[in-house]
PDB file with one MODEL, atoms N, CA, C and O in Angstrom:
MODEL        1
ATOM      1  N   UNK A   1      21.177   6.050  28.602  1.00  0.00           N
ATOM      2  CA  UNK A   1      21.616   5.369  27.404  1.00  0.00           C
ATOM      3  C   UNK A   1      21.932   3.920  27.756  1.00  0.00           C
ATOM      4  O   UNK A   1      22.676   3.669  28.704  1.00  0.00           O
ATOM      5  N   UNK A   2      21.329   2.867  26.940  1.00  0.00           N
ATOM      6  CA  UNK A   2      21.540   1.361  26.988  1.00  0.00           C
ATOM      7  C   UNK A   2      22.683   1.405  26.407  1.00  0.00           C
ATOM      8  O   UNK A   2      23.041   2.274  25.612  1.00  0.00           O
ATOM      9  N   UNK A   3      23.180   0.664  26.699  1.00  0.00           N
ATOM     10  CA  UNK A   3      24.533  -0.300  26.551  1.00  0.00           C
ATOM     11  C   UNK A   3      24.658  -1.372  25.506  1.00  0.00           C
ATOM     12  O   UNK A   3      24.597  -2.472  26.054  1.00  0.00           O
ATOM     13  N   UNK A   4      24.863  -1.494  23.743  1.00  0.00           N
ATOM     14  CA  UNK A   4      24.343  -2.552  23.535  1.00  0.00           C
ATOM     15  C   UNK A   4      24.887  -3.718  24.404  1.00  0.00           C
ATOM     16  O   UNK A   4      25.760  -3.650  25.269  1.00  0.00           O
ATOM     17  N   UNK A   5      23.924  -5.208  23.835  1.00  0.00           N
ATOM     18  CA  UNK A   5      24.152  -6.224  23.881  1.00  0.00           C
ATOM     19  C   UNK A   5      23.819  -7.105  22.497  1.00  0.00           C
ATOM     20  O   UNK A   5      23.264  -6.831  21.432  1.00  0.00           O
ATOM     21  N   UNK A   6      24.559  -8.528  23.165  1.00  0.00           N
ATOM     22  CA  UNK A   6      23.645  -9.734  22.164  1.00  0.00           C
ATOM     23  C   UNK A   6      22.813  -9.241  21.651  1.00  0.00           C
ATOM     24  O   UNK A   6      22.860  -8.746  20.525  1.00  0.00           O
ATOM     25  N   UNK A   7      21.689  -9.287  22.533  1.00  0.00           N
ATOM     26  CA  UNK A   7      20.511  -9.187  21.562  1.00  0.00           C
ATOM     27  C   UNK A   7      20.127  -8.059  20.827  1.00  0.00           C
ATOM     28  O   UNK A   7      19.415  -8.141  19.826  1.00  0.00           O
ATOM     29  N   UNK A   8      20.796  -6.464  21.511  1.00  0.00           N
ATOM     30  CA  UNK A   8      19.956  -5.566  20.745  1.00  0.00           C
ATOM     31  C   UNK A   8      20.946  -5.726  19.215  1.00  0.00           C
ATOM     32  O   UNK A   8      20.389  -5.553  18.130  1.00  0.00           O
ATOM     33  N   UNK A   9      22.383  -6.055  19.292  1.00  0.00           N
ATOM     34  CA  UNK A   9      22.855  -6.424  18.160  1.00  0.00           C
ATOM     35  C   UNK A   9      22.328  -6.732  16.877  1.00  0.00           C
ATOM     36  O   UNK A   9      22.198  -6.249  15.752  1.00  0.00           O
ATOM     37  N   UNK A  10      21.908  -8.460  18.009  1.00  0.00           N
ATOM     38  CA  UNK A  10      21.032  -9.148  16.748  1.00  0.00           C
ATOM     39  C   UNK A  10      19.530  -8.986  16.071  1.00  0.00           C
ATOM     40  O   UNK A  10      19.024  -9.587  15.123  1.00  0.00           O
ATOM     41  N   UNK A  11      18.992  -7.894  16.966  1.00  0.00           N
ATOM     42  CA  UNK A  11      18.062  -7.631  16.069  1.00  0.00           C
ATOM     43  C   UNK A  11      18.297  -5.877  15.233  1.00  0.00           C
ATOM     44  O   UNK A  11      17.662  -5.393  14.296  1.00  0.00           O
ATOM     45  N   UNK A  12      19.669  -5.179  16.189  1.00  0.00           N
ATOM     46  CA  UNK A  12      19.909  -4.353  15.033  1.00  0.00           C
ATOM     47  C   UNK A  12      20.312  -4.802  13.684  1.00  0.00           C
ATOM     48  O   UNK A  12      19.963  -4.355  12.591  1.00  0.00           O
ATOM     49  N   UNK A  13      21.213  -5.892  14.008  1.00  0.00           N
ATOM     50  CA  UNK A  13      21.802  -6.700  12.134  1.00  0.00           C
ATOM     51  C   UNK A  13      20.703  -7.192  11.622  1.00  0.00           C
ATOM     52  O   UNK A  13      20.770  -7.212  10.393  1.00  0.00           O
ATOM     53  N   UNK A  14      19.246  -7.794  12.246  1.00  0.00           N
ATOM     54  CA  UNK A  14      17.914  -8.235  11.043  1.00  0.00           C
ATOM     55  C   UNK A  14      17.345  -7.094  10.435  1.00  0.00           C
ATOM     56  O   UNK A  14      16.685  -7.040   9.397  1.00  0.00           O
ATOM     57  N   UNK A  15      17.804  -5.848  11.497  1.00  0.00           N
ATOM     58  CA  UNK A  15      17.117  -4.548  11.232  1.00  0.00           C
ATOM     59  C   UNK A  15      17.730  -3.815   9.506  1.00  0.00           C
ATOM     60  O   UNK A  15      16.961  -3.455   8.615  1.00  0.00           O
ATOM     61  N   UNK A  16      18.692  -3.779   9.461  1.00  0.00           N
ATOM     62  CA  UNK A  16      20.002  -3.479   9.059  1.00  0.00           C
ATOM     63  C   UNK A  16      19.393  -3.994   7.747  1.00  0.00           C
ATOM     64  O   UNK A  16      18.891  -3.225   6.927  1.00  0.00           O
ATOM     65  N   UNK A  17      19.463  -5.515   7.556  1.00  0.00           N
ATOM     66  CA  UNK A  17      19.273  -6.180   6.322  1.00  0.00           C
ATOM     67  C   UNK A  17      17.999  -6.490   6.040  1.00  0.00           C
ATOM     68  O   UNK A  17      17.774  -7.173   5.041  1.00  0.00           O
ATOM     69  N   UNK A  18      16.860  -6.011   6.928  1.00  0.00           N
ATOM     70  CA  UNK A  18      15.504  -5.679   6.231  1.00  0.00           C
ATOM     71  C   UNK A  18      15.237  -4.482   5.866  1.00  0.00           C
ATOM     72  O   UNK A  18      14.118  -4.387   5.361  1.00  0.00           O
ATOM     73  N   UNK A  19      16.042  -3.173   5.944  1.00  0.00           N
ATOM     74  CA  UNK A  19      16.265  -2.308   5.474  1.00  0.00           C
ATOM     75  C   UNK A  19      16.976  -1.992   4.085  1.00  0.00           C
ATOM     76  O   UNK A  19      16.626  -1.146   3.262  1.00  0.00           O
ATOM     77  N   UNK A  20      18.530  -3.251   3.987  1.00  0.00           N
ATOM     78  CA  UNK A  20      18.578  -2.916   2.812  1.00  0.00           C
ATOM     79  C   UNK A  20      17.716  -3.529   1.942  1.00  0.00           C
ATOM     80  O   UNK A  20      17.350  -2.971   0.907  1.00  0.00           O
ATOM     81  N   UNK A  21      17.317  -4.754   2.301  1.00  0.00           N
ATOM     82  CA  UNK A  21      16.410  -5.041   1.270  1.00  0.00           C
ATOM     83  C   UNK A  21      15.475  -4.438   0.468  1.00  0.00           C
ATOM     84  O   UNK A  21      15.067  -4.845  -0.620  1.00  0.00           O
ATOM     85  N   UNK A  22      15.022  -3.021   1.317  1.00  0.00           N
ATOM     86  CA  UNK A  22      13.980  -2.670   1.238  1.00  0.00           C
ATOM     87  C   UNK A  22      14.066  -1.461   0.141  1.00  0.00           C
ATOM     88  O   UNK A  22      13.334  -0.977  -0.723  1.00  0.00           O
ATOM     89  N   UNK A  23      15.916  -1.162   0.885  1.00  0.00           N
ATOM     90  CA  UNK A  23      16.254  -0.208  -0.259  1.00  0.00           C
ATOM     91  C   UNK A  23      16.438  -0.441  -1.426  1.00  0.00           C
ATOM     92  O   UNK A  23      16.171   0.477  -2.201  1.00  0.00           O
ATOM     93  N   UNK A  24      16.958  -1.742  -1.997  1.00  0.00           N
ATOM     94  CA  UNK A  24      17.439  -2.495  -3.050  1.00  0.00           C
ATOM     95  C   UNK A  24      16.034  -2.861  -3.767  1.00  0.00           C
ATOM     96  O   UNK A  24      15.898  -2.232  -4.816  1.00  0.00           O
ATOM     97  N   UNK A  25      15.465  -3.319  -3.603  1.00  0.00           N
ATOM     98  CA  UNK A  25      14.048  -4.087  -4.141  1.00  0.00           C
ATOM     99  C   UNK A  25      12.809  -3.052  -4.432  1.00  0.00           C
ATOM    100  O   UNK A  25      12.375  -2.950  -5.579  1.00  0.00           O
ATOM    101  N   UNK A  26      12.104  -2.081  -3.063  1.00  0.00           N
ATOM    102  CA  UNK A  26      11.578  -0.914  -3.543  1.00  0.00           C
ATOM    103  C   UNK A  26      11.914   0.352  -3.757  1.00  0.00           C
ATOM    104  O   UNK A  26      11.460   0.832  -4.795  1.00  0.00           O
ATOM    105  N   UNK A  27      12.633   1.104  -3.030  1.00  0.00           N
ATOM    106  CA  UNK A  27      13.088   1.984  -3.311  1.00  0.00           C
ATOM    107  C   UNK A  27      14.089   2.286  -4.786  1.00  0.00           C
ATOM    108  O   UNK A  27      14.359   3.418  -5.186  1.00  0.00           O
ATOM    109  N   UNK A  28      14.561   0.949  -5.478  1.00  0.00           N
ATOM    110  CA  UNK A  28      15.567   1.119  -6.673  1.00  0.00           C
ATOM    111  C   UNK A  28      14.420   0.687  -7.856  1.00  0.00           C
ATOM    112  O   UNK A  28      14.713   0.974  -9.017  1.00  0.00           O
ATOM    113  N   UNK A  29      12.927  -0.097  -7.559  1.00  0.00           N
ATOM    114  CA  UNK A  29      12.578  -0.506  -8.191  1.00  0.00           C
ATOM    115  C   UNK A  29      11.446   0.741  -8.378  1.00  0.00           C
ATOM    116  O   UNK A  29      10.606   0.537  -9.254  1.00  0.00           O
ATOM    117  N   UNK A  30      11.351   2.039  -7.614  1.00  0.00           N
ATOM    118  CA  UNK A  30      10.335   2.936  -7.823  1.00  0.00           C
ATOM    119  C   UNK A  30      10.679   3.745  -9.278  1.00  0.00           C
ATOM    120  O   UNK A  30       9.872   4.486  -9.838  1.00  0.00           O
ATOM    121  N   UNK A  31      12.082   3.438  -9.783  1.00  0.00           N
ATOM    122  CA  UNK A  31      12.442   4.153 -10.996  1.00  0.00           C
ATOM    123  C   UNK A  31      11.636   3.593 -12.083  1.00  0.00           C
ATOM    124  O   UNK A  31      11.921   3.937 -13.231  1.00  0.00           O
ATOM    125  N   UNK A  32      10.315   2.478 -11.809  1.00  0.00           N
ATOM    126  CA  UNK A  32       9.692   2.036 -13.059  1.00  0.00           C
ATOM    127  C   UNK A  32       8.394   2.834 -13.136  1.00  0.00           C
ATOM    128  O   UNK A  32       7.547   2.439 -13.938  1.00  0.00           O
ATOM    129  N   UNK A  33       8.115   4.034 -12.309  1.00  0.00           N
ATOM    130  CA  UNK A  33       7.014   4.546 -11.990  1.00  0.00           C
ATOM    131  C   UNK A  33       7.291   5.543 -11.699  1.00  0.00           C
ATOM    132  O   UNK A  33       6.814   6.442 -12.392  1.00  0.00           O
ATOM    133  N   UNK A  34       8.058   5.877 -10.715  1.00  0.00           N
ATOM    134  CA  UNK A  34       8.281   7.801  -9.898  1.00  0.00           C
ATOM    135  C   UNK A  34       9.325   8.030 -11.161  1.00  0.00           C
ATOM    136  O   UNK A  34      10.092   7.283 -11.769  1.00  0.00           O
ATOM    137  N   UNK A  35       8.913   9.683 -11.275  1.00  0.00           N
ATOM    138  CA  UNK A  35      10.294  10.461 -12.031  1.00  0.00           C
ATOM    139  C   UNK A  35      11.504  10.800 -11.077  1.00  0.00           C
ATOM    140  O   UNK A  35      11.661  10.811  -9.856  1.00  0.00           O
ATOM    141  N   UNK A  36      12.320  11.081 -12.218  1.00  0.00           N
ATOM    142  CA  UNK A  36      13.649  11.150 -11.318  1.00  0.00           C
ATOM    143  C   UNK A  36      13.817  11.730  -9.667  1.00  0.00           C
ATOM    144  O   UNK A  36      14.073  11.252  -8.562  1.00  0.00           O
ATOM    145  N   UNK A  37      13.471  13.185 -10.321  1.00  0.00           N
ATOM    146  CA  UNK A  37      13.047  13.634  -8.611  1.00  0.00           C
ATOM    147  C   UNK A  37      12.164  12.822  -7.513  1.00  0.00           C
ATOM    148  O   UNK A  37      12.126  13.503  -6.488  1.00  0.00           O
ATOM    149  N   UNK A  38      11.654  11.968  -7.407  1.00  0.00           N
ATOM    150  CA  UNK A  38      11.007  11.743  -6.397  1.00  0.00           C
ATOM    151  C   UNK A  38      11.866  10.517  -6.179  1.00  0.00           C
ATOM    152  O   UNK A  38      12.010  10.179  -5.004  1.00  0.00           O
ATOM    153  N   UNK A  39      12.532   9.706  -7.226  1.00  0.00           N
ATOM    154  CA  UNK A  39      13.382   8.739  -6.937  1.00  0.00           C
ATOM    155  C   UNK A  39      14.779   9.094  -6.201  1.00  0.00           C
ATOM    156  O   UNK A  39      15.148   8.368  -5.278  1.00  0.00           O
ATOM    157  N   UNK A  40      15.576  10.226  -6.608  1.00  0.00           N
ATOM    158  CA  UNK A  40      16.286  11.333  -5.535  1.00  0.00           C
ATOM    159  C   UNK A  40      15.677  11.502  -3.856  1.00  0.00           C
ATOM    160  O   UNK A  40      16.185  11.140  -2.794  1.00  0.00           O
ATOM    161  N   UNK A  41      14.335  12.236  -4.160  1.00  0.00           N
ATOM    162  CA  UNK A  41      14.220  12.079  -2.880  1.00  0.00           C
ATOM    163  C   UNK A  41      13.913  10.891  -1.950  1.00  0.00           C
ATOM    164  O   UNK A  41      14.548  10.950  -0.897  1.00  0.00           O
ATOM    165  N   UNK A  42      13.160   9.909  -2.065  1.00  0.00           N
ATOM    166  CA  UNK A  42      13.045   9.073  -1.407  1.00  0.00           C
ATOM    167  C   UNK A  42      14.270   7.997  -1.599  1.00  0.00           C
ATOM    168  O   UNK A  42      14.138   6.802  -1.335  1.00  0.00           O
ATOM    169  N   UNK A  43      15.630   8.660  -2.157  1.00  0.00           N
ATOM    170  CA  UNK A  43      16.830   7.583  -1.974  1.00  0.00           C
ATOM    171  C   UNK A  43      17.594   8.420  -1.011  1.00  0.00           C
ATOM    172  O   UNK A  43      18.682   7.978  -0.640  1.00  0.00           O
ATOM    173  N   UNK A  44      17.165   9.618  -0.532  1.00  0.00           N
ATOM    174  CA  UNK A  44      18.106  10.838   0.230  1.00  0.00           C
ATOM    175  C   UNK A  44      17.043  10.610   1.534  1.00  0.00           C
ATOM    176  O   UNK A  44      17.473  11.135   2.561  1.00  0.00           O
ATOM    177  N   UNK A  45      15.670   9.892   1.692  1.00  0.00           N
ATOM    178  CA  UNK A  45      15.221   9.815   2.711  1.00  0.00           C
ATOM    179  C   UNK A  45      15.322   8.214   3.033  1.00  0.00           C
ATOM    180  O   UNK A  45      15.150   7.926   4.217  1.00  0.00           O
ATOM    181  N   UNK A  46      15.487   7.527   2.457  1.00  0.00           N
ATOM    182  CA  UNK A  46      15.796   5.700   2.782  1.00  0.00           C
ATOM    183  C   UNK A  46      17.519   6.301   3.258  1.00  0.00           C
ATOM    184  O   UNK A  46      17.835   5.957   4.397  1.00  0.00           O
ATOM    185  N   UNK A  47      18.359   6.957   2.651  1.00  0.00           N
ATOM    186  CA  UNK A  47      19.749   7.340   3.626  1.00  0.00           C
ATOM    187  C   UNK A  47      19.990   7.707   5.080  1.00  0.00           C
ATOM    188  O   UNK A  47      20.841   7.299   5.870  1.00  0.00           O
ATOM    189  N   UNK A  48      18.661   8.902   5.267  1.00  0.00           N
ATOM    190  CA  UNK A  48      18.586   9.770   6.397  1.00  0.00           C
ATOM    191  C   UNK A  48      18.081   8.593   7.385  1.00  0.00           C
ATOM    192  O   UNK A  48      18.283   8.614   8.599  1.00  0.00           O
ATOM    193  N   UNK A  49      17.458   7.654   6.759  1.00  0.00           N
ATOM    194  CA  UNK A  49      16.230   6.583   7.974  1.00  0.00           C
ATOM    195  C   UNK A  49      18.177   5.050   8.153  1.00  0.00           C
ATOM    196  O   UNK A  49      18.407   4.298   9.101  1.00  0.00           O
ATOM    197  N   UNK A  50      18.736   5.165   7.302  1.00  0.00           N
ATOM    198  CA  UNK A  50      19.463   4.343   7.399  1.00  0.00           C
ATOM    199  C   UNK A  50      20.547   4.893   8.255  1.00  0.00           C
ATOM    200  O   UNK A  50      21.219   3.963   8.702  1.00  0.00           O
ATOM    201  N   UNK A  51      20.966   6.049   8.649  1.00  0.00           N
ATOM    202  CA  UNK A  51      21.848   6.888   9.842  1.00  0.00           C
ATOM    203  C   UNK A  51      20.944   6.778  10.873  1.00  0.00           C
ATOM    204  O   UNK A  51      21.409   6.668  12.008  1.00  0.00           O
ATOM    205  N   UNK A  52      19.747   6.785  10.719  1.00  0.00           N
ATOM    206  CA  UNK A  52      18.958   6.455  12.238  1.00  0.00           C
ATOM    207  C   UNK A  52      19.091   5.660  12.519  1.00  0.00           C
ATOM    208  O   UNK A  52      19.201   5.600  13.744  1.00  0.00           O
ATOM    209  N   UNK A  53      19.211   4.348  11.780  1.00  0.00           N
ATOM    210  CA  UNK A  53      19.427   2.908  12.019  1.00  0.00           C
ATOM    211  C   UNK A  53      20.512   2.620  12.711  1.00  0.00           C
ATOM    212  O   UNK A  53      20.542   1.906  13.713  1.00  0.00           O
ATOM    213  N   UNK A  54      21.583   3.259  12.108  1.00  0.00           N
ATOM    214  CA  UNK A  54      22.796   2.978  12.549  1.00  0.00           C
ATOM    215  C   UNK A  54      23.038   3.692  14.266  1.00  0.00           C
ATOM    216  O   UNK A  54      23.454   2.983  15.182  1.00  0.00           O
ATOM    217  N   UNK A  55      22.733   5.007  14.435  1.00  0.00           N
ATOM    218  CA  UNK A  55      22.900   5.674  15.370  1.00  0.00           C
ATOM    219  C   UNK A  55      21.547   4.984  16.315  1.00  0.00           C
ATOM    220  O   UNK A  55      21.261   5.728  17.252  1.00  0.00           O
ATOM    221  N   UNK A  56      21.136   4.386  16.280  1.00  0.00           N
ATOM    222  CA  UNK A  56      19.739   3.746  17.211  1.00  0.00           C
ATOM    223  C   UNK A  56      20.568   1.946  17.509  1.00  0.00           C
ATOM    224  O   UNK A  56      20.534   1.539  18.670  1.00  0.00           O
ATOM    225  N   UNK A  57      21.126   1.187  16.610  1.00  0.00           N
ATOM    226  CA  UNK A  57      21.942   0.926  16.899  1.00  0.00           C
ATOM    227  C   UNK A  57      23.185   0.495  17.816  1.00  0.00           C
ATOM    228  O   UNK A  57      23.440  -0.423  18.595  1.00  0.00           O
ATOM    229  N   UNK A  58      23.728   1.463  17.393  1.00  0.00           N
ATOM    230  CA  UNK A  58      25.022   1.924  18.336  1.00  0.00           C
ATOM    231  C   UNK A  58      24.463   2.537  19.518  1.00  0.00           C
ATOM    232  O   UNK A  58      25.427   2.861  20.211  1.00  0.00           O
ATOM    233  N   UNK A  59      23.328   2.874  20.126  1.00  0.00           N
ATOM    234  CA  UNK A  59      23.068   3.033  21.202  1.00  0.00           C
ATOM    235  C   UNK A  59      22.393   1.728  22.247  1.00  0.00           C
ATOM    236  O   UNK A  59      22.305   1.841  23.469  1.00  0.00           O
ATOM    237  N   UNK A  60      22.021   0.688  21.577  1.00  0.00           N
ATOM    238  CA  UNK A  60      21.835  -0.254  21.782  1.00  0.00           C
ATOM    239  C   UNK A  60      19.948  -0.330  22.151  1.00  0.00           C
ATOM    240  O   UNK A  60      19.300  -0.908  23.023  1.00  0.00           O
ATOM    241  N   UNK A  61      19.565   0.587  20.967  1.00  0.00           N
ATOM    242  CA  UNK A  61      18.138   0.505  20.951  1.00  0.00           C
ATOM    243  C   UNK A  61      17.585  -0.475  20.700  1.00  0.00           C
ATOM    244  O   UNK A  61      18.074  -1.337  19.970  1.00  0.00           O
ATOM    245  N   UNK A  62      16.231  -0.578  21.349  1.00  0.00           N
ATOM    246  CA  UNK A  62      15.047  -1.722  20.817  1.00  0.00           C
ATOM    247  C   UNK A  62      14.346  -1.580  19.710  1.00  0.00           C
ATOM    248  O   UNK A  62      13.663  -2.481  19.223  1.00  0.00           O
ATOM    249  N   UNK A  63      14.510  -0.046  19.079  1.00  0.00           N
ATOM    250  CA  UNK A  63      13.539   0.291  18.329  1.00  0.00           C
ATOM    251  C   UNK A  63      14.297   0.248  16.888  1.00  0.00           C
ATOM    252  O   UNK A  63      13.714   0.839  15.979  1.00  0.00           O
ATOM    253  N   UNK A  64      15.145  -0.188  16.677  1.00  0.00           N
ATOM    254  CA  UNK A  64      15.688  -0.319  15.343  1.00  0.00           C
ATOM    255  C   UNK A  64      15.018  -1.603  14.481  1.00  0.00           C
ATOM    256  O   UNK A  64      15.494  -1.892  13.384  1.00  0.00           O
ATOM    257  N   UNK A  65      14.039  -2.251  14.968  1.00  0.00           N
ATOM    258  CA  UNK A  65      13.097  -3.178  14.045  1.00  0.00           C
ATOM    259  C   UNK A  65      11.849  -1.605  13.046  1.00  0.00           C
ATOM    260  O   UNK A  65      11.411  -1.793  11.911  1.00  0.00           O
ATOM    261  N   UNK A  66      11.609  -0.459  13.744  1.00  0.00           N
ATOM    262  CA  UNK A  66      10.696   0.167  13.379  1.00  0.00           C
ATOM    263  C   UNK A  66      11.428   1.160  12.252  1.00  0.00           C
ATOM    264  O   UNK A  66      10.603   1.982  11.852  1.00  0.00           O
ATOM    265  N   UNK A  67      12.374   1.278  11.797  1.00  0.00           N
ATOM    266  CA  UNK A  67      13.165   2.161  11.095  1.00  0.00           C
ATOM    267  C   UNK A  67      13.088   1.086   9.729  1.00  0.00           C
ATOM    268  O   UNK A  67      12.962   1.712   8.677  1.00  0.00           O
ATOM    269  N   UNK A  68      13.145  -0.452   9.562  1.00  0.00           N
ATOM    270  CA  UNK A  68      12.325  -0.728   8.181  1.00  0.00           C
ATOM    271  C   UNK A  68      10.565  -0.369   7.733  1.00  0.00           C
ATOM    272  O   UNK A  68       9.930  -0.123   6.708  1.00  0.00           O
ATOM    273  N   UNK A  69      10.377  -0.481   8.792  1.00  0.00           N
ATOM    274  CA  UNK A  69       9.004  -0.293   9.171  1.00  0.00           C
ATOM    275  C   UNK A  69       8.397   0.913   8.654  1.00  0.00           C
ATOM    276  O   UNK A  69       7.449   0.749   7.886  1.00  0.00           O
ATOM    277  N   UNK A  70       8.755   2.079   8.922  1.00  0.00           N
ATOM    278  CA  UNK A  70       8.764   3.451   8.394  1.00  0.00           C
ATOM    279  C   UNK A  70       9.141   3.464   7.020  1.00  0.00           C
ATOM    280  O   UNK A  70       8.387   4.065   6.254  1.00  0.00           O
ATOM    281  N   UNK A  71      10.310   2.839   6.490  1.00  0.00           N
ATOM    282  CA  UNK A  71      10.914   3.157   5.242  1.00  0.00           C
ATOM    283  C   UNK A  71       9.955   2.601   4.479  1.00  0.00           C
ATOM    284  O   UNK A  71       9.429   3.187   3.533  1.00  0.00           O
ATOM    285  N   UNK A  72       9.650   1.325   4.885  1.00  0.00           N
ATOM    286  CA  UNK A  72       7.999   0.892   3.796  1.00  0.00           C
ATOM    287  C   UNK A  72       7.299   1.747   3.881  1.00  0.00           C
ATOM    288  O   UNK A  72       7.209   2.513   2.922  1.00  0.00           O
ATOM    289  N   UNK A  73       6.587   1.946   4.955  1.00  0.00           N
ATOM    290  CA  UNK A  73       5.318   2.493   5.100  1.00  0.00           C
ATOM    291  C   UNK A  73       5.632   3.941   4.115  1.00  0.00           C
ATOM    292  O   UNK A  73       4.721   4.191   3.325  1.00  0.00           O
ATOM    293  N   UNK A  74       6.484   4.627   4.099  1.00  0.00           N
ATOM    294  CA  UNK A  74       6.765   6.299   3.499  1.00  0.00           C
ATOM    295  C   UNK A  74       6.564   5.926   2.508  1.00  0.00           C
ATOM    296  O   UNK A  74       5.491   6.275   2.016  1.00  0.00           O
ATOM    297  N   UNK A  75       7.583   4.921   1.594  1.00  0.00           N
ATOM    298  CA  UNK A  75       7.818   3.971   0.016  1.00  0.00           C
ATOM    299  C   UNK A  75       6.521   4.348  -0.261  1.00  0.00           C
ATOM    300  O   UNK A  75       5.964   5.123  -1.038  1.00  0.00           O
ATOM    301  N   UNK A  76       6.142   3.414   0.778  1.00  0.00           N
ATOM    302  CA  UNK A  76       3.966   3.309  -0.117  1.00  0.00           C
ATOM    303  C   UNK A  76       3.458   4.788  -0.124  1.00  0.00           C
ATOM    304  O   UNK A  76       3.081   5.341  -1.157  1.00  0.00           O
ATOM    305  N   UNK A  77       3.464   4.998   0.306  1.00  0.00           N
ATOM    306  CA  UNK A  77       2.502   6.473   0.760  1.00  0.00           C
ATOM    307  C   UNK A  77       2.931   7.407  -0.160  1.00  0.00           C
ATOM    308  O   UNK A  77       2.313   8.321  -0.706  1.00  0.00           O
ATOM    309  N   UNK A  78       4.437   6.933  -0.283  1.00  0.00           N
ATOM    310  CA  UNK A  78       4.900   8.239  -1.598  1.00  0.00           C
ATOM    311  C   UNK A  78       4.517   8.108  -2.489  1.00  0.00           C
ATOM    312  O   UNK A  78       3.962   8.960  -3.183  1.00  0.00           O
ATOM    313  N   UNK A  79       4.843   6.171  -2.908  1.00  0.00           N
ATOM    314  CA  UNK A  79       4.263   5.990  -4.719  1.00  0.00           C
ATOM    315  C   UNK A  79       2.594   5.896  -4.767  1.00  0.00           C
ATOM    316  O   UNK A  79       1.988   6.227  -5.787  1.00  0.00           O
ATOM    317  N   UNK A  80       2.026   5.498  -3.780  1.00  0.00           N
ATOM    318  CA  UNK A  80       0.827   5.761  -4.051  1.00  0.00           C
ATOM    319  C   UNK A  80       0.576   7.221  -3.785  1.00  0.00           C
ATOM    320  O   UNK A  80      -0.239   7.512  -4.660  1.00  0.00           O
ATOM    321  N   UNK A  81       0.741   7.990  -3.283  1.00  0.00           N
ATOM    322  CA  UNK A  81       0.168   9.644  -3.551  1.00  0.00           C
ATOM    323  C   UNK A  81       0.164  10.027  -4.859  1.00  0.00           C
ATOM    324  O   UNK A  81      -0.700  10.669  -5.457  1.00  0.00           O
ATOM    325  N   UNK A  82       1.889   9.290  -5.524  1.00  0.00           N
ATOM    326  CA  UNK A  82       2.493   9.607  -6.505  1.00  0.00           C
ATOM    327  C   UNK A  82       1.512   9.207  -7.798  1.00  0.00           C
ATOM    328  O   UNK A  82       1.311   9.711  -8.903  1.00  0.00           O
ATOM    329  N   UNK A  83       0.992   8.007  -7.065  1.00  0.00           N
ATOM    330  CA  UNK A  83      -0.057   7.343  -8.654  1.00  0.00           C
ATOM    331  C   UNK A  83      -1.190   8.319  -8.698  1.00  0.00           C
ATOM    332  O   UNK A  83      -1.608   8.864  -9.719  1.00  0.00           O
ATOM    333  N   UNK A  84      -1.563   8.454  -7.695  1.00  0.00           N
ATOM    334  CA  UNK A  84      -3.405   8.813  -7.496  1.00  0.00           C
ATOM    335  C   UNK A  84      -3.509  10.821  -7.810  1.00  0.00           C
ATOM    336  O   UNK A  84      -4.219  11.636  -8.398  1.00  0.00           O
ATOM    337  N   UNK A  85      -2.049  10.754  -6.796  1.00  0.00           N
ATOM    338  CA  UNK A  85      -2.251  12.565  -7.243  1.00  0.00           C
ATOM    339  C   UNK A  85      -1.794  13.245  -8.222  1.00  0.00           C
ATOM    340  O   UNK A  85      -2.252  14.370  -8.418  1.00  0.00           O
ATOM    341  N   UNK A  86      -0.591  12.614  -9.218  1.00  0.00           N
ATOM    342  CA  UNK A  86       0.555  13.002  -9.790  1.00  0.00           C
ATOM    343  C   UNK A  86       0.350  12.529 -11.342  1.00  0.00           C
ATOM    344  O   UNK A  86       0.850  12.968 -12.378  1.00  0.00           O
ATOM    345  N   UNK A  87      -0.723  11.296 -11.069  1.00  0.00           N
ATOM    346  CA  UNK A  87      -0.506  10.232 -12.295  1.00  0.00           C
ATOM    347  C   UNK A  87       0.456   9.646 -12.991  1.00  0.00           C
ATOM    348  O   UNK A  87       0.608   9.487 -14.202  1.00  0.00           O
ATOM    349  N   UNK A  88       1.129   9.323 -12.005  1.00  0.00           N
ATOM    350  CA  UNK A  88       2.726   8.356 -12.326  1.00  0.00           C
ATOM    351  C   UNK A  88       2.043   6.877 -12.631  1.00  0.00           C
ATOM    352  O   UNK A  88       1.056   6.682 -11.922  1.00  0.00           O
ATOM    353  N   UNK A  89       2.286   6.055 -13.322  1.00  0.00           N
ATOM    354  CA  UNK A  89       1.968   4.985 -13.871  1.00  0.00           C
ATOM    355  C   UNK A  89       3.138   3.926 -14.018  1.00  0.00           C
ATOM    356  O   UNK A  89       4.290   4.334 -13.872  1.00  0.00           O
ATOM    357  N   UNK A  90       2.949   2.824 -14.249  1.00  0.00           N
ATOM    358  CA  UNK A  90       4.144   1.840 -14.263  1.00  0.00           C
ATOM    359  C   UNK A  90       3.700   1.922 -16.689  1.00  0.00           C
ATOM    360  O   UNK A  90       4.391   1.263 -17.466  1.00  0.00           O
TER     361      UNK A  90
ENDMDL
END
C-alpha cells in the first residue's frame, strides 16, 4: 500500500471534481431521456464508482484519474443501449 502524497492528492482532488461534474451535468441530465429506473440505477452506480474514488484515494492511488473515465464511458453505453435497444428518445 502507497502512502499518499502531494501529488497522488492532487490528482485525486482533479479526479474527485471531474467526477462530480460528470455526475451533475450527465448523469442528472439523463432524466431528459432514460426512465426513472435507469436514472436510479446509474445514480446508485455513479455512487458505488464515487466510494472507489474515495477509497483509491485514501490509499494514495494513481489510478483515481480512471474512475471518471469509467463513469463516462458506462453513462454512454447505458444511454446509448438505452436509445437503440429500449427506444428512449430525448
Amino acid at each position: 500500500m502507497t502512502r499518499p502524497n502531494a501529488g497522488t492528492w492532487v490528482v485525486a482532488g482533479l479526479a474527485g471534481v471531474a467526477h462530480a461534474v460528470i455526475g451533475v451535468v450527465f448523469y442528472a441530465a439523463s432524466g431528459l431521456v432514460a426512465p426513472l429506473w435507469a436514472i436510479v440505477l446509474l445514480g446508485l452506480w455513479w455512487l458505488v464508482l464515487a466510494v472507489v474514488l474515495v477509497r483509491l484515494a485514501r490509499r494514495g492511488s494513481w489510478w483515481t484519474p480512471v474512475v471518471p473515465l469509467i463513469a463516462f464511458g458506462t453513462w454512454w453505453a447505458a444511454l446509448t443501449a438505452g436509445e437503440q435497444a429500449l427506444g428512449w428518445t430525448a
